[in-house]
KETORDO-263781 format. One record per residue (C-alpha): residue number from 0; residue in three letters; x, y, z. Coordinates in Angstrom, 3 decimals, m for minus. Layout:
residues N
NODE,NUM,ALA,X,Y,Z
...
END
This chain:
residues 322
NODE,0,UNK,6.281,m90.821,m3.696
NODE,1,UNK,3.147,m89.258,m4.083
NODE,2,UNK,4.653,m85.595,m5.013
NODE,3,UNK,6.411,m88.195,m8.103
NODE,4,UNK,2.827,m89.603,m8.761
NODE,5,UNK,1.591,m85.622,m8.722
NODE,6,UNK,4.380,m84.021,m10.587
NODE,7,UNK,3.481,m87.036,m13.206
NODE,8,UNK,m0.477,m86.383,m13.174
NODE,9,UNK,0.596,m82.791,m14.251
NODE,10,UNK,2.745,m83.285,m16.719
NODE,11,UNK,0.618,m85.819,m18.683
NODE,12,UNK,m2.097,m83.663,m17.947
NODE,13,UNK,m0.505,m80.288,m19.814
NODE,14,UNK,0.557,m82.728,m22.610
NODE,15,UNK,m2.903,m83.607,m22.611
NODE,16,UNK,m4.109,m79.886,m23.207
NODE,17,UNK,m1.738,m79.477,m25.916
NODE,18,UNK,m2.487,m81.812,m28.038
NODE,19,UNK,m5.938,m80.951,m27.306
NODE,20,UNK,m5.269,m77.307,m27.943
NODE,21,UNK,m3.274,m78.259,m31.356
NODE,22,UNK,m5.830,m80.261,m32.850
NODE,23,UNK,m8.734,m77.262,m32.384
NODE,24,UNK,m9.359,m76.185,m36.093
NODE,25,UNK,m10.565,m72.737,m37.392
NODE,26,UNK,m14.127,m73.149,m38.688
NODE,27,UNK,m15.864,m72.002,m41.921
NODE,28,UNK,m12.619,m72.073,m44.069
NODE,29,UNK,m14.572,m73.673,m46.736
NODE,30,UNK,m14.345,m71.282,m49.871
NODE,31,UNK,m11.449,m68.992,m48.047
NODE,32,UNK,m8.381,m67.584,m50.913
NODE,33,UNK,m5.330,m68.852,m50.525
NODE,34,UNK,m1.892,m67.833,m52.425
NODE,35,UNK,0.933,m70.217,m52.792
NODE,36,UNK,4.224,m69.629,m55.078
NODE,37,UNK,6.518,m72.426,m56.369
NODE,38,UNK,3.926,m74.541,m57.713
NODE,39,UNK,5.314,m76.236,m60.578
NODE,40,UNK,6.264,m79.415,m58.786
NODE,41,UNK,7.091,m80.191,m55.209
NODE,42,UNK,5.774,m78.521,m51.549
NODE,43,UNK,3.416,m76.258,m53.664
NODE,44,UNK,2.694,m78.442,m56.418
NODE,45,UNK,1.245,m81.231,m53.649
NODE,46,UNK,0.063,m77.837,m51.379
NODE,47,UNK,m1.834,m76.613,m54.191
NODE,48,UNK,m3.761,m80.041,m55.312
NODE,49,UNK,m4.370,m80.889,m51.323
NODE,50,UNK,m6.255,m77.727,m50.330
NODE,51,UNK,m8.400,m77.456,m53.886
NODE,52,UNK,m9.662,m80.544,m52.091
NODE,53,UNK,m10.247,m79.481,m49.085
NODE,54,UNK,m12.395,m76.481,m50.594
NODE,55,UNK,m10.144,m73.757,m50.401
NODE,56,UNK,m10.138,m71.059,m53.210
NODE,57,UNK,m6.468,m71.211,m54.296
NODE,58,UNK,m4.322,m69.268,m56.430
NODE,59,UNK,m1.285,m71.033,m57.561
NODE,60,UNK,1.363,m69.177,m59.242
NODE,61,UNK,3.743,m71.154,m61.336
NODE,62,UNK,7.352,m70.168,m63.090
NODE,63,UNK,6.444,m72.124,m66.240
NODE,64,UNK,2.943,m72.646,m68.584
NODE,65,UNK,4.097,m75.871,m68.526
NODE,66,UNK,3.581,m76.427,m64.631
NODE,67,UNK,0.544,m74.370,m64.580
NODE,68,UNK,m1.416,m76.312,m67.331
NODE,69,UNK,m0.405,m79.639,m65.860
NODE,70,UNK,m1.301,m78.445,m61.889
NODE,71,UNK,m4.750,m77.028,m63.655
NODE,72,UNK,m5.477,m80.240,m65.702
NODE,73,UNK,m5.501,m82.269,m61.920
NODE,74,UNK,m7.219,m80.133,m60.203
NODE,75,UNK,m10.906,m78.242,m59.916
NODE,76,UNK,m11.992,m75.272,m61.924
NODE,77,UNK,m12.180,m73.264,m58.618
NODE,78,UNK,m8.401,m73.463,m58.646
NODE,79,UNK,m6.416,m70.395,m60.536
NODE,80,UNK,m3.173,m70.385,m62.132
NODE,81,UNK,m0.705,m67.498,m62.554
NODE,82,UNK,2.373,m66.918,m63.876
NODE,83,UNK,4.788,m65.441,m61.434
NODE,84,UNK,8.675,m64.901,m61.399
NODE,85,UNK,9.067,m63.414,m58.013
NODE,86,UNK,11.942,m61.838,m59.082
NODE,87,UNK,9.753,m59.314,m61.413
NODE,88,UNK,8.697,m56.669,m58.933
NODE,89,UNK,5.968,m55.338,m61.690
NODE,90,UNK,4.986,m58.880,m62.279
NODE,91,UNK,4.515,m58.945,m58.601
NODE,92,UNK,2.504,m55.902,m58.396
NODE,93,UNK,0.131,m56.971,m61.012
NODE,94,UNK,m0.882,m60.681,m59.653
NODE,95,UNK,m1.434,m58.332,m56.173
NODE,96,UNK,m4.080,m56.600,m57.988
NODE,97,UNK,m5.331,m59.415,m59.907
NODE,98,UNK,m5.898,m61.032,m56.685
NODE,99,UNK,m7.138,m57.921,m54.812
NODE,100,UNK,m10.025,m57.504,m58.038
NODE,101,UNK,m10.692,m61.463,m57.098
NODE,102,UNK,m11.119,m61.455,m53.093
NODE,103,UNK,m12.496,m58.214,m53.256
NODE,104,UNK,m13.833,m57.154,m49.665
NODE,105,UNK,m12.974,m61.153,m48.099
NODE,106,UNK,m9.395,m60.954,m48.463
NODE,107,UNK,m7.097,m62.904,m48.332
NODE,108,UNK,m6.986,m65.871,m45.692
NODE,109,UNK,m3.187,m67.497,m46.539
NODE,110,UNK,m0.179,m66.399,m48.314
NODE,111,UNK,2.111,m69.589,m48.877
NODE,112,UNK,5.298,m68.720,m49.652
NODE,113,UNK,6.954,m71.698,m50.981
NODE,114,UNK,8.786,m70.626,m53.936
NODE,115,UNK,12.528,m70.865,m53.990
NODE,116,UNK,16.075,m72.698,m55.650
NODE,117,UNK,18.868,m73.956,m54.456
NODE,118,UNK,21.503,m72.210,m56.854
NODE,119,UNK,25.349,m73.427,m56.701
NODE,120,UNK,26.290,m74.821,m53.485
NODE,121,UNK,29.865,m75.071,m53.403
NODE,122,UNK,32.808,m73.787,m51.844
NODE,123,UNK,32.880,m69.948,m51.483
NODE,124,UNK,36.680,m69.113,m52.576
NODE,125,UNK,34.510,m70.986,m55.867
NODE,126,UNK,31.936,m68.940,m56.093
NODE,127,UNK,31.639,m65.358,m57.535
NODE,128,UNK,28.797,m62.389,m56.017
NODE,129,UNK,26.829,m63.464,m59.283
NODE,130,UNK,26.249,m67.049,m58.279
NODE,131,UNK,24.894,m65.789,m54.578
NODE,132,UNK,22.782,m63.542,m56.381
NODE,133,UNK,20.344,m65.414,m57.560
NODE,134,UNK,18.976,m67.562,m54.700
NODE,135,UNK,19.290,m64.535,m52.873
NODE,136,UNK,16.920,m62.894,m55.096
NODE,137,UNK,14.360,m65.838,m55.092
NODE,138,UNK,14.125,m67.266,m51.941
NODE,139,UNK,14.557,m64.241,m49.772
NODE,140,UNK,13.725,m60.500,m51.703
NODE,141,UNK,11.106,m62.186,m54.046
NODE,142,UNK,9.139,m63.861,m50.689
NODE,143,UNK,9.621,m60.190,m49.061
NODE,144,UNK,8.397,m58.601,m52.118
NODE,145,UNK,5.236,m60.594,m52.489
NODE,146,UNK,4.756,m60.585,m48.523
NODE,147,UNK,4.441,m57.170,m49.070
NODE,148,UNK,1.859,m56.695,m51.695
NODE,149,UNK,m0.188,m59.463,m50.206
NODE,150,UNK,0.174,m58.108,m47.056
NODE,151,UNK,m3.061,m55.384,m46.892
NODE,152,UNK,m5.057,m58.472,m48.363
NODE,153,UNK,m4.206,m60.497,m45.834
NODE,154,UNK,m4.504,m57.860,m42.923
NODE,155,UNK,m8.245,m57.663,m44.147
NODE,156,UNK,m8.722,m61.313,m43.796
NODE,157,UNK,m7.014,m61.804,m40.370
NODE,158,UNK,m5.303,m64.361,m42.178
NODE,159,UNK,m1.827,m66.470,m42.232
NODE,160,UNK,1.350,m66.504,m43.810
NODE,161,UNK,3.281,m69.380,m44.339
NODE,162,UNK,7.043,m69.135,m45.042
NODE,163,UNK,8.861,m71.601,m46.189
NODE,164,UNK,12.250,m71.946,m44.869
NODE,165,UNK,14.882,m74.929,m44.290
NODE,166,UNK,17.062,m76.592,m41.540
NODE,167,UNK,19.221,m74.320,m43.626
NODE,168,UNK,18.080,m71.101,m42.495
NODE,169,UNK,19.864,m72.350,m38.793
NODE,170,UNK,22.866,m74.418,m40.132
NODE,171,UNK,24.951,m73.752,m42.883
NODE,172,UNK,25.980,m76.715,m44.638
NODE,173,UNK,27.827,m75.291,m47.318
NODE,174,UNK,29.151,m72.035,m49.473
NODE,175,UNK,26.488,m70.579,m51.746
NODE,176,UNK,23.468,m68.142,m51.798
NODE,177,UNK,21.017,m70.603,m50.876
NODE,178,UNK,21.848,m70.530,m46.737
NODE,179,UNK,22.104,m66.878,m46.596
NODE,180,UNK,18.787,m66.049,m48.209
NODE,181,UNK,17.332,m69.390,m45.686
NODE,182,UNK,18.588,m67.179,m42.511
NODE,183,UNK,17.589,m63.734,m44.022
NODE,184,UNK,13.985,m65.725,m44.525
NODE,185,UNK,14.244,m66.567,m40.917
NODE,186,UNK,15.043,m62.958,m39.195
NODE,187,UNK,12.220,m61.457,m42.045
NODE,188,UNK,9.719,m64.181,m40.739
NODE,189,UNK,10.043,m63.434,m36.989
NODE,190,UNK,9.703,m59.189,m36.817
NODE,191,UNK,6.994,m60.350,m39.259
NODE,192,UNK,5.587,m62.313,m37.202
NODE,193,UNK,5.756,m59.773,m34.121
NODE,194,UNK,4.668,m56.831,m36.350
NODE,195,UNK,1.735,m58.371,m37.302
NODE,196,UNK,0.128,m59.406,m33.753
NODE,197,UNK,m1.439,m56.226,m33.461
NODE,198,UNK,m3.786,m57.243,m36.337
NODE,199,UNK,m4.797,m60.503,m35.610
NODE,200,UNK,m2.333,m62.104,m38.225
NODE,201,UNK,m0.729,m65.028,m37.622
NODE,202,UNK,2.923,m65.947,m39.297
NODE,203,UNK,4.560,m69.508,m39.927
NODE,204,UNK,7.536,m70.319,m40.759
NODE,205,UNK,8.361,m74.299,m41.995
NODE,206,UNK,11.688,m75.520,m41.753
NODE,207,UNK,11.662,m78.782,m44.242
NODE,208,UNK,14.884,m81.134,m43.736
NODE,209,UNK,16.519,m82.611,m47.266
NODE,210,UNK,12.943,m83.550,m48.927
NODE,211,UNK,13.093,m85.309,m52.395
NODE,212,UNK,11.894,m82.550,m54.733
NODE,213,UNK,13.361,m80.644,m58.074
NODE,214,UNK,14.942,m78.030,m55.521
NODE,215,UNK,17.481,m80.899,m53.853
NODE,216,UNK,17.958,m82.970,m56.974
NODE,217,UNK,21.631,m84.464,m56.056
NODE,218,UNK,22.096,m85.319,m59.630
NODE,219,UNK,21.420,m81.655,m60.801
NODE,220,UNK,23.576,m80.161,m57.975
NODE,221,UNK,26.297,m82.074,m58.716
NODE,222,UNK,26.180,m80.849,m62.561
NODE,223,UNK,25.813,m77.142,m61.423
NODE,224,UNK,29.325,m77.886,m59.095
NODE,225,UNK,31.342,m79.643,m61.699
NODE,226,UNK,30.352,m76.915,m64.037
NODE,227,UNK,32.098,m74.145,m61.395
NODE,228,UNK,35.073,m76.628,m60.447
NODE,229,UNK,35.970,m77.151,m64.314
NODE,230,UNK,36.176,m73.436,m64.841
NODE,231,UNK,38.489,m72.617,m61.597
NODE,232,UNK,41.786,m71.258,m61.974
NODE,233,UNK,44.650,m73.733,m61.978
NODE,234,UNK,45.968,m72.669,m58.410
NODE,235,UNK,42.700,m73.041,m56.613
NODE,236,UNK,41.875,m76.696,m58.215
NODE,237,UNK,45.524,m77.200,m57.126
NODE,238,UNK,44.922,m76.220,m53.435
NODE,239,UNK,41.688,m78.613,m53.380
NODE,240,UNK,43.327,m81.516,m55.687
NODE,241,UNK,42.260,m83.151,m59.186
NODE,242,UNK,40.689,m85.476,m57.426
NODE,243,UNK,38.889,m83.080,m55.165
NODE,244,UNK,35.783,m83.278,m57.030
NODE,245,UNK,35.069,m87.029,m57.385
NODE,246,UNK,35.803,m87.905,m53.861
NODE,247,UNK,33.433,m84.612,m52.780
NODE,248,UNK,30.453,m86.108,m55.097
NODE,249,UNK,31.087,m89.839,m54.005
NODE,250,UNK,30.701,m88.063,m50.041
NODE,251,UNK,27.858,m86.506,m51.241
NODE,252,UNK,25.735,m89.142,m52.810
NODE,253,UNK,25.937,m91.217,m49.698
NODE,254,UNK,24.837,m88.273,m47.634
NODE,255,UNK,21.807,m87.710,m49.746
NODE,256,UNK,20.789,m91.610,m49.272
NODE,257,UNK,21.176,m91.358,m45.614
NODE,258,UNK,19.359,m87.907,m44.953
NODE,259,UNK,16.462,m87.468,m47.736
NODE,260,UNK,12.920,m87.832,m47.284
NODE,261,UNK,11.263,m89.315,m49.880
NODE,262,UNK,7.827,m87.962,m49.273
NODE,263,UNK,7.037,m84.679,m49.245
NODE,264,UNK,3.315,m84.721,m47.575
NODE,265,UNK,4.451,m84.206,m44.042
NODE,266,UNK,5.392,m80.198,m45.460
NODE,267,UNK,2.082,m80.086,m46.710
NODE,268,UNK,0.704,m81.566,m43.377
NODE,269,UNK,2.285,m78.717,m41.523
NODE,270,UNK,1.637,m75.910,m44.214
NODE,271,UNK,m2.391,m77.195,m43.825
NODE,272,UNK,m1.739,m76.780,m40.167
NODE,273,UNK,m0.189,m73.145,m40.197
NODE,274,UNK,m3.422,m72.586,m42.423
NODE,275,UNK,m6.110,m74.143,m40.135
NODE,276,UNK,m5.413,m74.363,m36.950
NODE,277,UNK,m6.798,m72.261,m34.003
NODE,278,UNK,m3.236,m72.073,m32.488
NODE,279,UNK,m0.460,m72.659,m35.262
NODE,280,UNK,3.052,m73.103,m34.477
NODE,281,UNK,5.268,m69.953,m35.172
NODE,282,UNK,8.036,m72.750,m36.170
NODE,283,UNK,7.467,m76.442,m38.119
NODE,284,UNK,10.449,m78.580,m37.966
NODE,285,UNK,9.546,m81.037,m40.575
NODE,286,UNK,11.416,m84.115,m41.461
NODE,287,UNK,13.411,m87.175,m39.550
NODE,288,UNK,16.302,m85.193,m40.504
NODE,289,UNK,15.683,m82.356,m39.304
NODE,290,UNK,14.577,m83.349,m36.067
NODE,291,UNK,17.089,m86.061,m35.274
NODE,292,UNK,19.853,m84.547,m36.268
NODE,293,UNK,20.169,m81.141,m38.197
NODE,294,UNK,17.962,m79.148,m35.424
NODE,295,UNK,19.538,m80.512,m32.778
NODE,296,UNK,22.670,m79.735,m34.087
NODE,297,UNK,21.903,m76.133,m34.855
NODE,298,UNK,21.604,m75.591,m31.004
NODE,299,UNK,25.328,m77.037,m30.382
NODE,300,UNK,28.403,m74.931,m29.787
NODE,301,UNK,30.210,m73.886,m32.952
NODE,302,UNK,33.205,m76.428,m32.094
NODE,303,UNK,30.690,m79.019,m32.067
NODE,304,UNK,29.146,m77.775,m35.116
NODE,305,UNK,32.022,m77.556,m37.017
NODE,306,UNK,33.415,m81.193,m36.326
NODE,307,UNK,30.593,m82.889,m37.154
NODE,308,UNK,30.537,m81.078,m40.494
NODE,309,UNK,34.156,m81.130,m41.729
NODE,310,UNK,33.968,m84.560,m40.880
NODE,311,UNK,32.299,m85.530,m43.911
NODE,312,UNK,34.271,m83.342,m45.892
NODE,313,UNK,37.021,m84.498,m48.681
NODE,314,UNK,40.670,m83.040,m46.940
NODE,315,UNK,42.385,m80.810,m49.540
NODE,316,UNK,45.757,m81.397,m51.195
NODE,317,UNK,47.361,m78.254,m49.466
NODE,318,UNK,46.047,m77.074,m46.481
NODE,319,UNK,46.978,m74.096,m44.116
NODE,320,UNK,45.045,m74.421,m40.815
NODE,321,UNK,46.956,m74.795,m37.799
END
């Protein structure tokens, strides 16, 4: 009885600790640079508005002038837009120095890298190297790319890096770029995160569940899939059935109800986190989703896995497996 009572005292007492520990903030952040991508709308969009508040100097580079006059009409003049495709290597090489000219000798505290697209998620035997391409190109060699050219800055600054990833980048859901370039993002994020040790930098990586944002728009997904089915050769929309389509979006919809988070602060919550805490999680799994079900998952055998997946899927007119 009283080893129980003991073996109880110690574990409330390291949960104790840790919470302790989590909750110990860096200090003097006021008036530190920051860099976040993506921040048109969504995790940025929000990211960028919250820490303006909280004093931070932030750069916020944006796709569109659209997105980057309405994020700099809400927000203080300390904030600084940019236009940024981070598929433009040159494009990336000249914000670097912008910033570089701008931090000067301080560096640069955070690097958020939050921007990135969904692309076609369909079937692969649908898909062509063109439609992988793209989300490849975003979400995993454009986050590299700036990584990279931020990286001295933020060496300087003993600073963080925050990439974001998804509940994608450990379970595949689907055919399409978008999972790929989630687990490249992944293995890039963890030797990163080793490499830089040595100098005092600290690397995040957030794993958001299916949040309500332009990215996971069900309605624009959809579109992009009927697009690809209406353009398939006879024999493959004969393997999957004419009515393949409609059944697969009805599935689809009700998914989305069941599994998306409406609000998107909690990926904020952790990104401010990763930023400002003493002791920052190498991994945020953010979302009900994600925790409940989708992480858990990820950590099942592949015959578990793959059961509860192709269990919501439509069955196909012909089909081979034995």
């Amino acid at each position: 009885m009283l080893f129980c009572i003991l073996l109880f005292l110690g574990i409330v007492s390291l949960w104790w600790h840790w919470r302790a520990r989590d909750r110990t903030k860096v200090t003097n952040l006021t008036g530190k640079y920051i860099f976040i991508t993506g921040c048109d709308t969504g995790f940025g969009n929000m990211a960028a508005k919250v820490f303006d508040k909280k004093g931070f100097r932030v750069f916020a580079s944006c796709l569109t002038e659209t997105g980057a006059k309405e994020l700099k009409a809400v927000t203080s003049k300390q904030l600084q837009t940019v236009l940024l495709d981070v598929r433009d290597s040159d494009g990336v090489k000249k914000v670097a120095a912008w910033v570089k000219a701008e931090v000067q000798s301080e560096g640069l505290w955070g690097l958020v890298n939050n921007a990135g697209i969904m692309g076609p998620s369909a079937p692969t035997d649908w898909l062509d190297i063109e439609h992988f391409r793209e989300p490849i190109e975003v979400n995993l060699i454009g986050l590299i790319n700036v990584t990279i050219n931020m990286l001295p800055l933020i060496k300087k600054a003993k600073g963080r890096i925050v990439n974001v990833s998804s509940v994608g980048g450990r379970l595949a859901f689907s055919g399409g770029g978008y999972f790929p370039s989630k687990f490249g993002v992944e293995g890039f994020n963890d030797s990163l995160r080793r490499d830089m040790k040595a100098f005092g930098v600290k690397v995040c990586c957030i794993q958001p569940g299916l949040f309500k944002t332009a990215l996971s728009n069900p309605g624009k997904i959809m579109k992009e899939k009927e697009v690809i089915w209406n353009n398939l050769p006879p024999d493959i929309k004969k393997q999957y059935g004419e009515e393949y389509f409609q059944k697969d979006a009805a599935k689809k919809q009700k998914l989305s109800k069941i599994c998306l988070n409406k609000d998107i602060s909690p990926v904020v919550q952790c990104m401010e986190h990763a930023l400002t805490s003493l002791h920052p999680h190498a991994h945020y799994v953010v979302g009900q989703d994600a925790k409940l079900f989708w992480n858990i998952l990820s950590r099942m055998p592949a015959v578990i896995q793959d059961f509860l997946l192709l269990w919501n899927r439509v069955e196909l007119a012909v089909s081979h497996a034995k």
